[in-house]
N, C-alpha and C positions, 0 to 999 in steps of 0.2 A: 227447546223451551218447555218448562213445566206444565201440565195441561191443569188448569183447576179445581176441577172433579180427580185428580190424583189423592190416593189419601195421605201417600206420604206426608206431600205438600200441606194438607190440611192438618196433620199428627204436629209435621213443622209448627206451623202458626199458633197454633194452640197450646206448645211448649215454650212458642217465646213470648206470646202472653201471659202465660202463670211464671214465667220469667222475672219478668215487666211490671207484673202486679207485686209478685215478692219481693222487687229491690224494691218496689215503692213504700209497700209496708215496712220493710228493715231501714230505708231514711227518715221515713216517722219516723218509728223507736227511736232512732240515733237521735235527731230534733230533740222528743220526749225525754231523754236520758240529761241529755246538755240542759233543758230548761230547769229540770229537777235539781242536778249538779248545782248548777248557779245561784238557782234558789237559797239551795239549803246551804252556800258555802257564806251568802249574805245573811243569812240566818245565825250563824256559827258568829260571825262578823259583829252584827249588831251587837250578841249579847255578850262578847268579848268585851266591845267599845263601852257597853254599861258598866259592867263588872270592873272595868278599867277606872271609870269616870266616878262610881261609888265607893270605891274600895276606901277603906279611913285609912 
């Protein structure tokens, strides 16, 4: 059984933390990226549907 004053053990823990912390930040991003996307593809959209609905 691991004793917990090992550093190993503690080097462990501390690598699967900044682990744990960097997927969390890389699924933001991913989140951010998708909200962006969608945005700007309704964007694209709108001024399609005007340019559409104006055109003589």
């Amino acid at each position: 059984m691991p004793d917990e004053n090992d550093p190993t053990v503690s080097r462990e823990r501390q690598l699967e933390k900044g682990r744990l912390e960097q997927e969390t930040k890389n699924e933001r991003q991913v989140w951010y990226f998708l909200a962006y996307f969608l945005f700007g593809i309704h964007i694209i959209a709108f001024v399609m549907i005007y340019a559409v609905r104006h055109a003589k």
